[in-house]
C-alpha positions as CSV (number, residue, x, y, z in Angstrom):
1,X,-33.9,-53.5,-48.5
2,X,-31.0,-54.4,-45.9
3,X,-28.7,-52.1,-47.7
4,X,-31.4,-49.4,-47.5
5,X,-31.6,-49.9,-43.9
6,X,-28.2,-50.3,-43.3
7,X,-27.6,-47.1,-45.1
8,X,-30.2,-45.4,-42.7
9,X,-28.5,-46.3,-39.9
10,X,-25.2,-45.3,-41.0
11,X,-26.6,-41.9,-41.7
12,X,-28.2,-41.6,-38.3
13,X,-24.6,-42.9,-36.6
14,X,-23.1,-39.6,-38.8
15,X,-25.7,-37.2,-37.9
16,X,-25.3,-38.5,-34.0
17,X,-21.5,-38.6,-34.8
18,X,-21.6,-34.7,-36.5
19,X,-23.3,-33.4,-33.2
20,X,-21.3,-34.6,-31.0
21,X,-18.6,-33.5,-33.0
22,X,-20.3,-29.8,-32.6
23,X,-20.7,-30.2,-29.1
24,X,-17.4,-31.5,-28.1
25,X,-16.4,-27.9,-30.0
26,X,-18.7,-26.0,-28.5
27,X,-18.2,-27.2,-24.7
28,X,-14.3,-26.4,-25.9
29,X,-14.6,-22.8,-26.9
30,X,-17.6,-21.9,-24.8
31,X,-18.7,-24.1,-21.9
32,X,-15.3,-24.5,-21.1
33,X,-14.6,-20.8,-20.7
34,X,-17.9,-20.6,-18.4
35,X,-16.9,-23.5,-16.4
36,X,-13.7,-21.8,-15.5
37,X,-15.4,-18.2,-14.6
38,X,-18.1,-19.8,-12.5
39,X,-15.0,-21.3,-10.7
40,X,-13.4,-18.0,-10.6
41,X,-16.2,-16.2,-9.3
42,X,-16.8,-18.8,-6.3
43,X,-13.4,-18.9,-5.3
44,X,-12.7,-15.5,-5.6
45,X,-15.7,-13.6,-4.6
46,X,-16.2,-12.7,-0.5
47,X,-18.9,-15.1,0.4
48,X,-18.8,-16.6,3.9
49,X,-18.0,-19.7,4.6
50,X,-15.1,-20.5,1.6
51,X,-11.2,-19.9,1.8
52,X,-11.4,-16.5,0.1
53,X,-13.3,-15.5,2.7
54,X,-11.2,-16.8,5.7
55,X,-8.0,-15.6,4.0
56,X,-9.7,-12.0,3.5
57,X,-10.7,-12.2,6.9
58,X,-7.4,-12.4,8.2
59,X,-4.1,-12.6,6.4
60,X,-2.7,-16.1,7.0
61,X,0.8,-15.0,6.7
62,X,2.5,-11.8,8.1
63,X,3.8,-9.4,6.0
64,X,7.3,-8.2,6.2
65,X,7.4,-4.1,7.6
66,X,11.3,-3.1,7.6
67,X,12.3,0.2,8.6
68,X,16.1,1.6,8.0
69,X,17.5,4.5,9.7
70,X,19.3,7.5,8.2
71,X,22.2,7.8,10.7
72,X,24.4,11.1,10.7
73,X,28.2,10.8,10.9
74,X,29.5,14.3,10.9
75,X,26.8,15.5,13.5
76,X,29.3,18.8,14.5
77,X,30.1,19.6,10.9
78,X,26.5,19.9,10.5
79,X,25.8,22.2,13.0
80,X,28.5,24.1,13.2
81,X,30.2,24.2,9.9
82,X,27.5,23.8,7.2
83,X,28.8,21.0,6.3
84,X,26.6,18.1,4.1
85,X,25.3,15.6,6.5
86,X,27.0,12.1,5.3
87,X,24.7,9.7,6.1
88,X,24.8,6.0,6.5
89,X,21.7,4.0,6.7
90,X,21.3,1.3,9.3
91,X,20.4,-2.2,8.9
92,X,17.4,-3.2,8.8
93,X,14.5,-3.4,11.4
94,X,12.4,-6.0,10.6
95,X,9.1,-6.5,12.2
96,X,6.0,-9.6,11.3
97,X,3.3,-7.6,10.4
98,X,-0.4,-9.4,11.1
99,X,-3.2,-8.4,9.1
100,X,-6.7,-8.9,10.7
101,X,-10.4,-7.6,9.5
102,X,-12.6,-7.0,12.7
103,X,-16.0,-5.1,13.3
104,X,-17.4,-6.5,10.1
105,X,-21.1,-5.4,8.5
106,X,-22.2,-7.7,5.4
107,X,-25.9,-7.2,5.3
108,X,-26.4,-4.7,2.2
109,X,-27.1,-7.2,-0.6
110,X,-28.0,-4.3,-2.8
111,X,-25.0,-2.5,-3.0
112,X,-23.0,-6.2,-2.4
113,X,-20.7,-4.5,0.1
114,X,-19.1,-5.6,3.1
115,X,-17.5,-3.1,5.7
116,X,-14.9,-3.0,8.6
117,X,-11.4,-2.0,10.1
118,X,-8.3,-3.6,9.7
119,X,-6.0,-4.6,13.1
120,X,-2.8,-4.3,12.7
121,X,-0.2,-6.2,15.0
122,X,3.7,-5.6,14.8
123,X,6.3,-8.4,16.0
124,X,9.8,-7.8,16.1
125,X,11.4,-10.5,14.4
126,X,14.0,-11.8,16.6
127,X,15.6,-13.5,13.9
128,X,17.3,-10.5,12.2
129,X,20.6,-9.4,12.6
130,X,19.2,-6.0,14.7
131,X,17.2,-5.7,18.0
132,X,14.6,-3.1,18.4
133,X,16.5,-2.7,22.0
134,X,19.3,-0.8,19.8
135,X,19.9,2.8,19.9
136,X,20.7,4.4,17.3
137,X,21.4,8.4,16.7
138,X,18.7,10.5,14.7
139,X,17.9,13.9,13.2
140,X,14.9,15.0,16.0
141,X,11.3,15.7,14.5
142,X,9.3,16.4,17.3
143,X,11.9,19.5,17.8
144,X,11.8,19.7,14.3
145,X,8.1,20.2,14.2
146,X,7.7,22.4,17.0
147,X,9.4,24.8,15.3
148,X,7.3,24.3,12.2
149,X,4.3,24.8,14.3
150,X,4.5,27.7,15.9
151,X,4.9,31.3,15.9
152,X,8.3,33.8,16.2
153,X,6.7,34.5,19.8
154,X,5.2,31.3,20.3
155,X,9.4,29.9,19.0
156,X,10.7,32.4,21.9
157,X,8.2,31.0,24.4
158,X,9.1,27.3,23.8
159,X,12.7,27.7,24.0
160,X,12.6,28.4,27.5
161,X,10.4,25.6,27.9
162,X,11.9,22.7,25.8
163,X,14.7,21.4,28.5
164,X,11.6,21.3,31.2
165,X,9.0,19.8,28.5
166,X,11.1,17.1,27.1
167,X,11.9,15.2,30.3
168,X,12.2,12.8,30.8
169,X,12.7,10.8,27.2
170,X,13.8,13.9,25.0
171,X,16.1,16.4,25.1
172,X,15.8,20.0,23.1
173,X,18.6,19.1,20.4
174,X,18.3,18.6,16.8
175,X,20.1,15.1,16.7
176,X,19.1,12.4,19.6
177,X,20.1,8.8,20.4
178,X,16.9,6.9,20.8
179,X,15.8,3.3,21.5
180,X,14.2,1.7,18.0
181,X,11.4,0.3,19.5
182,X,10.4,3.4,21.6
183,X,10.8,5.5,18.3
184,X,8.2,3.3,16.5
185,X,5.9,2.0,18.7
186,X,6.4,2.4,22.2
187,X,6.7,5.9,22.5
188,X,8.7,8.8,23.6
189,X,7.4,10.7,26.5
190,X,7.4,14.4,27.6
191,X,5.4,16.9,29.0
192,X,4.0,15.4,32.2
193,X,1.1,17.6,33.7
194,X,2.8,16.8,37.4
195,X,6.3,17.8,37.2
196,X,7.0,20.3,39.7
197,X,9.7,22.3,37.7
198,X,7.2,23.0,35.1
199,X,6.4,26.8,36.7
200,X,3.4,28.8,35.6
201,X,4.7,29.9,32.3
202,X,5.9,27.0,31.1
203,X,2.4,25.4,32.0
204,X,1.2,28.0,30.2
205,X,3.5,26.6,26.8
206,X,2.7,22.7,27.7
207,X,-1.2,23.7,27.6
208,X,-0.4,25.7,23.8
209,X,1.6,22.2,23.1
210,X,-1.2,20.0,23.9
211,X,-3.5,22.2,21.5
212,X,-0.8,22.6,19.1
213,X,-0.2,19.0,18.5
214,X,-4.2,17.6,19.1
215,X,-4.6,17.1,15.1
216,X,-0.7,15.2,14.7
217,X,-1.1,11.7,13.9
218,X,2.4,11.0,15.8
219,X,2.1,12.5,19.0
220,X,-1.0,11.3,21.6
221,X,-2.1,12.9,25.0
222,X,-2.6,9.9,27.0
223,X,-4.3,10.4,30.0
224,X,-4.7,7.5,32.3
225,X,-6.9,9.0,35.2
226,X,-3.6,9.9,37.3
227,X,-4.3,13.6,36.9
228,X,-0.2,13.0,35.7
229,X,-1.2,13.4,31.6
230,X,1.2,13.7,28.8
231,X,2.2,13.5,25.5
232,X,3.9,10.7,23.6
233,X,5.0,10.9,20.1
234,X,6.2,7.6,18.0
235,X,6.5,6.9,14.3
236,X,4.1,3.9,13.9
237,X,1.9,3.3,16.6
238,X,-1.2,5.4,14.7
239,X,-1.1,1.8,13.1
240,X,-2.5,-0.2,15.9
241,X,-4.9,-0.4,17.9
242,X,-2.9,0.7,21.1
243,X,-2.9,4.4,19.6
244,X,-5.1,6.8,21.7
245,X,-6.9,8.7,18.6
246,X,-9.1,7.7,16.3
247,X,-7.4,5.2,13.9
248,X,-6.2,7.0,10.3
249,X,-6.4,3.7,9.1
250,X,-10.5,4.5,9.1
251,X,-13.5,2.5,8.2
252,X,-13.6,0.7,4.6
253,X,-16.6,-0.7,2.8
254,X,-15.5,-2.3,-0.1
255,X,-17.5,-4.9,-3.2
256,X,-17.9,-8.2,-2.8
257,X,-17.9,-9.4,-6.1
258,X,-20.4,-11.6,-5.6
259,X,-23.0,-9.3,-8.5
260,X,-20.2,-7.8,-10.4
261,X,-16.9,-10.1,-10.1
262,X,-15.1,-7.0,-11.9
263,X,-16.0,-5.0,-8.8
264,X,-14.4,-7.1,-6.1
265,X,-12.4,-5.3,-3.7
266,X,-13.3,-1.7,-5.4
267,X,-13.4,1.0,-2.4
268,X,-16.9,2.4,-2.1
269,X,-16.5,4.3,0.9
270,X,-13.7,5.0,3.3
271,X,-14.0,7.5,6.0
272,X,-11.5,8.4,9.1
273,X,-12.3,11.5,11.5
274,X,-13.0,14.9,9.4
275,X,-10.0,13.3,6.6
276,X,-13.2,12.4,4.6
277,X,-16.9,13.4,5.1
278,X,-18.8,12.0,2.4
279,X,-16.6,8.5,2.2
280,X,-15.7,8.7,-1.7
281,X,-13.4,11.8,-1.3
282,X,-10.6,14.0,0.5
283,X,-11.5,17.1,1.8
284,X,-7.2,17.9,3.0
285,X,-6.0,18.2,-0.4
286,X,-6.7,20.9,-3.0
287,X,-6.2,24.5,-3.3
288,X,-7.3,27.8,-5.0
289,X,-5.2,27.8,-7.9
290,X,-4.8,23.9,-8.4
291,X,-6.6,22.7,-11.6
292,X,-7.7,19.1,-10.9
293,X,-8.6,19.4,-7.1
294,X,-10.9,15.9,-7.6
295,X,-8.2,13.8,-9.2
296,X,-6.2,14.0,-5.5
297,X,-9.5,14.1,-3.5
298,X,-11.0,10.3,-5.3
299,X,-10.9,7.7,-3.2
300,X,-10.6,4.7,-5.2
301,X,-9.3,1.7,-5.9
302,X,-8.7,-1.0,-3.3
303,X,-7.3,-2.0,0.4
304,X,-3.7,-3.6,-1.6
305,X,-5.1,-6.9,0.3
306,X,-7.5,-8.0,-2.7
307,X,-7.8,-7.5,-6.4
308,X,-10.5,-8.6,-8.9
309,X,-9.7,-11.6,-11.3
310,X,-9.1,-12.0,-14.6
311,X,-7.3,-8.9,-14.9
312,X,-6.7,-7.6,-18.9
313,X,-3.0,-6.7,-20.3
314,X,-2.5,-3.0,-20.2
315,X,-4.9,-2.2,-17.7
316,X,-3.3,0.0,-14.7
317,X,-5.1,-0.4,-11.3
318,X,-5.6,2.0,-7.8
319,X,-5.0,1.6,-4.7
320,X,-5.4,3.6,-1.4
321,X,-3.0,4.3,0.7
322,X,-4.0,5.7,3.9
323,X,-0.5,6.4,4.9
324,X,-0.1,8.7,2.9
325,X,-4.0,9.7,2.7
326,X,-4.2,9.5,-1.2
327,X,-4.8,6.6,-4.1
328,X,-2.0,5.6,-6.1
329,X,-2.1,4.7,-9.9
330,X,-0.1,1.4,-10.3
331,X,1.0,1.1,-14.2
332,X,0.8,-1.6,-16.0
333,X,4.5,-3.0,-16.6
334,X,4.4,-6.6,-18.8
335,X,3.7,-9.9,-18.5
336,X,7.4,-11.6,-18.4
337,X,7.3,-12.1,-14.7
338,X,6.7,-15.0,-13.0
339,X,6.5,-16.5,-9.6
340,X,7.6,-19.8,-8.4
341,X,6.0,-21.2,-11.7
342,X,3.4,-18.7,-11.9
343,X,3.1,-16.2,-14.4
344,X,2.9,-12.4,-13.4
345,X,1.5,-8.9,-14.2
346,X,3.8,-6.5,-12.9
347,X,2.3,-3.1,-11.7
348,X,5.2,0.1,-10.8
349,X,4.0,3.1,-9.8
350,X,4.7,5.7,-12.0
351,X,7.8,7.7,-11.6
352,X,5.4,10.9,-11.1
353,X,4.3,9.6,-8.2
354,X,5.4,12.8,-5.9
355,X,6.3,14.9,-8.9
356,X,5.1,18.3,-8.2
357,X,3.2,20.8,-10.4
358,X,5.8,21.7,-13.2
359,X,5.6,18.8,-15.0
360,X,2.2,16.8,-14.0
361,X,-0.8,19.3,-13.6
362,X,-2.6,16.5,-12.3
363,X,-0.7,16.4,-8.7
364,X,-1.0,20.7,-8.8
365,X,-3.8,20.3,-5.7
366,X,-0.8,18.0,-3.2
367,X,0.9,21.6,-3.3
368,X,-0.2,22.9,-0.2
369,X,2.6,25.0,0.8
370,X,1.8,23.8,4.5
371,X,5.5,23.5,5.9
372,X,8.0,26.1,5.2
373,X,11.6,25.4,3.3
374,X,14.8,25.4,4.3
375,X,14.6,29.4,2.9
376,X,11.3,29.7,5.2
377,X,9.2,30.2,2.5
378,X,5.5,28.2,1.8
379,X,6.8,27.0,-1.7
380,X,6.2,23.8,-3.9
381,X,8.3,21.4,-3.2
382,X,10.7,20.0,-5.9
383,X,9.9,16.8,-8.2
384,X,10.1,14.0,-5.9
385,X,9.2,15.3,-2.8
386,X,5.6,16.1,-1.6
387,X,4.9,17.9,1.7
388,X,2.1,15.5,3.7
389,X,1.3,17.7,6.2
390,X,-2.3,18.4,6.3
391,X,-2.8,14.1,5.8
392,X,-0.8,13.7,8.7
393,X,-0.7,16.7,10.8
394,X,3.4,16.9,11.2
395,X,5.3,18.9,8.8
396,X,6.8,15.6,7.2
397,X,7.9,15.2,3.8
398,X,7.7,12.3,2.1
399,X,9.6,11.0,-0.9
400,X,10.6,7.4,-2.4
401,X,13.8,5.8,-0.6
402,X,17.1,7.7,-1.4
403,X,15.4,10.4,-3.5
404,X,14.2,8.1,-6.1
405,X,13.0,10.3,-9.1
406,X,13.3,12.8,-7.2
407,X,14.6,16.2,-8.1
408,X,18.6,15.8,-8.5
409,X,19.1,18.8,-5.6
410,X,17.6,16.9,-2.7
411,X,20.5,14.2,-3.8
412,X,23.2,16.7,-3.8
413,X,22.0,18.3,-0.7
414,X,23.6,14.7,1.2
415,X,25.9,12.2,0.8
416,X,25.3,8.4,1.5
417,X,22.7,8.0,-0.7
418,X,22.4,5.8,-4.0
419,X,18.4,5.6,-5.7
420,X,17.9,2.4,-7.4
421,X,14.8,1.6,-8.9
422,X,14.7,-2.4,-8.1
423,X,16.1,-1.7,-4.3
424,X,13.7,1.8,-3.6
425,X,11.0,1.3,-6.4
426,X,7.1,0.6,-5.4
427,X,6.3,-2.8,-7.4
428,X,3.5,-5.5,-7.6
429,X,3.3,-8.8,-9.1
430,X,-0.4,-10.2,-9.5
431,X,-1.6,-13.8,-11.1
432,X,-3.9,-12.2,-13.7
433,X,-6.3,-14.9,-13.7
434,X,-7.7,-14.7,-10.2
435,X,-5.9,-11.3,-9.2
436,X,-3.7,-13.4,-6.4
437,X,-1.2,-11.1,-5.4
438,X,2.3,-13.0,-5.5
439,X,4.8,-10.7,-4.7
440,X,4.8,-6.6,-3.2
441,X,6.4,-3.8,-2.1
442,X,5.2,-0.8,-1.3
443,X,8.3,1.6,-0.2
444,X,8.5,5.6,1.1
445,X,10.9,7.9,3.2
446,X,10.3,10.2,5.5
447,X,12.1,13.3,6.0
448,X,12.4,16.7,7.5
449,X,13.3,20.2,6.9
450,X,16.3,21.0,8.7
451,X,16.7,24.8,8.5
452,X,17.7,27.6,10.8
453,X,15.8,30.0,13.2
454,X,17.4,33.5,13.2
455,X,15.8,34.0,16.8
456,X,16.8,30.5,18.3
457,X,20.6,30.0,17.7
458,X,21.2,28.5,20.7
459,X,18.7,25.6,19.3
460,X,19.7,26.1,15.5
461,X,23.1,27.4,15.4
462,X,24.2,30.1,12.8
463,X,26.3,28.0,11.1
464,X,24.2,25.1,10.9
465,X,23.0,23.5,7.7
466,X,19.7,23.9,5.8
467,X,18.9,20.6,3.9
468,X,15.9,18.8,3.6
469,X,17.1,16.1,5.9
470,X,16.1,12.2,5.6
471,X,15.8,10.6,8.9
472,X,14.2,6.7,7.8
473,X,12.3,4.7,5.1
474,X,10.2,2.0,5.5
475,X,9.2,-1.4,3.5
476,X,6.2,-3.4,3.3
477,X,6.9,-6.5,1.4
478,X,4.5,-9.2,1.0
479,X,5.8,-12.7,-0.9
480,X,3.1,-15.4,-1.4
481,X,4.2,-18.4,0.4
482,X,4.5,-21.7,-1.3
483,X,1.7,-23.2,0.0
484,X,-0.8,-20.5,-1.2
485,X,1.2,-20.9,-5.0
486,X,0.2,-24.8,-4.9
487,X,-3.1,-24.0,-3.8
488,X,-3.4,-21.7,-6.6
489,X,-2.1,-24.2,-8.8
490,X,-4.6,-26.8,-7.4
491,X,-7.7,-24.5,-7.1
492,X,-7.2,-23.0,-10.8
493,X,-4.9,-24.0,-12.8
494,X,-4.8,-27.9,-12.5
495,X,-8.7,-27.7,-13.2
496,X,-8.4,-25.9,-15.9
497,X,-5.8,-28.5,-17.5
498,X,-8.3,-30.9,-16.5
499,X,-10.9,-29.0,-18.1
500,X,-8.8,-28.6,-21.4
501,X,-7.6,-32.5,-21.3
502,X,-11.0,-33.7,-21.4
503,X,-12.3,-31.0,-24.3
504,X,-9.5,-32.2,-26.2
505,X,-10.2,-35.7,-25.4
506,X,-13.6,-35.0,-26.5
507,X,-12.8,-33.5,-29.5
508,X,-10.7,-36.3,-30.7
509,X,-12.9,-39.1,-29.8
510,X,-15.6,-36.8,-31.7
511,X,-13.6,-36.5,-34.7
512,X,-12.7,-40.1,-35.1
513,X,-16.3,-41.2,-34.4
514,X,-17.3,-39.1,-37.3
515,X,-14.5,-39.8,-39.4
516,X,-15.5,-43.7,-38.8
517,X,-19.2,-42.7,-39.9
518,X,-18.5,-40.6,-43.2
519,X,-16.2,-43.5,-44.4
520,X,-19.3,-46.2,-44.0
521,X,-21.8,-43.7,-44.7
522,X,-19.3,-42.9,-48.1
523,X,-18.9,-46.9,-48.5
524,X,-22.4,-47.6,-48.1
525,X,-23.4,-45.0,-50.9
526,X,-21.1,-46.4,-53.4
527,X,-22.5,-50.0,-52.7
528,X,-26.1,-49.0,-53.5
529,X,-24.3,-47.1,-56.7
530,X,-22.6,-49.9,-57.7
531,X,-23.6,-52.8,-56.2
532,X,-20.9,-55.0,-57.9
533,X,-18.3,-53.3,-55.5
């Protein structure tokens, strides 16, 4: 009877023993796995009052924004010899750049969306080698463009204007020395209302050059109640909230996560002036004869400030780029990289980026033949270089630093230049598991077309060279500081070890429990059998 009972009990130790064995498995393979999500969501979804939250809120580190000048060296073989500008780029300009969300709206649970504007704030960083009190010698848009802009007659008229227009921080020729920070931010101004000189007629042209210019994102009338107005043009300043227009930068409302964590960050609407009317499209790109208008129109992707976790291998990802007033496919590129211990998804955009119509149908509708070539036709621009004129109002083209996949002419056209794709390439590293971004830059050049006006020689002389001309490119480069990668480390990965320790742990104690319980349960059985054993 004690054998019997003993045996009982030995069988109820291995059933207990068999299911703890099952759970230990199944808390490995499942609850484990649902731990660490229910983590993920809470620390990465946008719900107030948690760190994501703060750190969306504002950026708690600046982001580096470095511009470089395209300085000419052969200014008088240019314009009077036709000889190819030889170019040499300046060092570098680096300003802090300070990311801040303001004029927030979270109160549609429905459609789990929060909304606001970002605030942007520029700091020279005085530990560079450079000082944004330097001058330095550049090809002039703002003649540049007011040539583009206007008419043969309305050309003639504005040549006898330009010396009396341009005081008192311009002057009417096609290469200037200019103070960096004025270029940037602080403006250049021209075109006072009171200036006595001025006359009737070329009143007349500044009132055509306030209308003319009313839609450019780098030129502001600033009127400051004096009855003195004018116009100030700079590169940047459309970027904070000093600039006089309505901000490009526009309105976002973006998912929270909080109901579908694959939806966090996704742009649901974005809207800016008339660049966007219904807030999921463009309504500047697009033509008659393009044959994917809606692929250049979408609006989609994110802010480049915050991506969803748990991100899949070979899945590419969009994001918007008011800049440049279009969304940008960023490819998936491997996971080899890693960061300060981390590993890495690396994202490139494609080197089709600002390939034109020949060889990517999809980018047919950012032909919009809005600023005229160096021949003074309304063509396509080459592979490589995409004419962003009716996103920013100035007859700017824009291309990746030095030409970068760009068509092989625009190289040849100047000297000083030398594309590399690790240097000039667009590039994002992201921590798959909770879509940190670790390490970015997002890269582009400006330029200008530099080309001759058979009625204005004594602006453009005969002799001058045509080129599309490049006069700076610019840098944002964000690198996740240390103390963010431990707190990564801490907030993730170290639980999850802890996590895994302790299902393994479980697993082996489970195991030997019920490896303890089949041999007594097996020894019990052969005593009952054979109870001489």
């Amino acid at each position: 009877m004690n054998l019997i009972c003993s045996l009982k009990c030995t069988v109820c130790w291995a059933v207990l023993a068999a299911l703890f064995f099952g759970g230990s498995f199944l808390f490995t393979f499942w609850g484990v796995q649902k731990i660490i999500r229910s983590q993920i969501i809470s620390q990465t979804a946008l719900i107030k009052d948690t760190d994501q939250w703060d750190r969306f809120l504002e950026l708690p580190f600046p982001v580096s924004f470095v511009v470089r000048f395209f300085e000419p060296i052969n200014i008088d073989g240019i314009l009077y010899n036709n000889e190819k500008p030889i170019l040499n780029e300046s060092k570098p300009y680096i300003y802090k750049l300070y990311i801040k969300k303001e004029n927030l709206r979270y109160d549609d649970d429905e459609e789990d969306s929060v909304n606001y504007n970002r605030n942007m704030i520029f700091e020279f960083d005085n530990s560079s080698e450079t000082l944004d009190t330097d001058e330095i010698t550049i090809i002039n848009p703002i003649l540049l463009a007011s040539l583009q802009l206007s008419n043969n007659i309305e050309r003639l008229a504005l040549a006898g204007c330009l010396e009396k227009l341009y005081k008192p921080d311009l002057k009417p020729e096609i290469f200037i020395s200019v103070q960096v920070k004025k270029f940037l931010f602080d403006g250049l101004n021209f075109a006072y209302a009171n200036d006595t000189d001025l006359g009737v007629a070329c009143n007349f042209v500044r009132t055509k050059m306030i209308s003319m210019t009313a839609d450019l994102r780098n030129i502001e009338h600033i009127d400051e109640g004096d009855g003195n107005d004018y116009l100030r043009f700079t590169v940047f300043n459309y970027k904070t909230q000093n600039y006089a227009k309505y901000s490009p930068d526009g309105r976002f409302t973006i998912n929270r996560g909080q109901t579908d964590i694959n939806q966090l960050g996704q742009i649901i609407r974005w809207s800016s002036g008339t660049l966007s009317i219904d807030g999921t499209s463009l309504n500047i790109w697009g033509t008659r004869t393009s044959i994917n208008n809606e692929s250049c129109a979408a609006i989609k992707g994110t802010d480049s400030t915050i991506y969803k976790p748990q991100i899949e291998e070979n899945e590419n990802i969009y994001v918007y780029n008011t800049d440049i007033c279009r969304s940008v496919q960023l490819e998936y590129k491997g996971n080899r990289d890693s960061y300060n211990g981390l590993q890495a998804y690396r994202y490139e955009a494609p080197d089709t980026i600002f390939k034109s119509s020949t060889n990517n149908p999809e980018n047919d509708c950012f032909c919009t033949k809005s600023t005229r070539d160096i021949n003074n036709e309304e063509n396509c621009y080459l592979n490589g270089v995409v004419d962003f004129k009716p996103c920013i109002g100035s007859p700017i083209l824009v291309a990746q630093p030095h030409f970068l996949n760009a068509d092989n002419s625009y190289l040849e056209m100047v000297d000083g230049l030398s594309p590399d794709k690790e240097s000039h390439g667009i590039y994002l590293l992201l921590e798959p598991n909770t879509g940190t971004p670790l390490k970015a830059r997002k890269r582009m050049q400006l330029n200008c077309v530099l080309k001759k006006e058979s009625l204005l020689s004594s602006i453009t002389p005969q002799n001058m060279t045509e080129v599309v001309f490049p006069f700076l490119w610019l840098e944002e480069g964000a690198d996740l500081p240390q103390k963010y990668v431990d707190m990564v480390q801490n907030q993730y990965f170290d639980k999850v070890k802890l996590a895994h320790i302790i299902s393994y742990v479980l697993i082996g104690v489970s195991t030997g429990t019920l490896t303890i319980c089949v041999f007594f349960l097996l020894r019990k059985a052969c005593v009952k059998t054979n109870p001489t054993v």
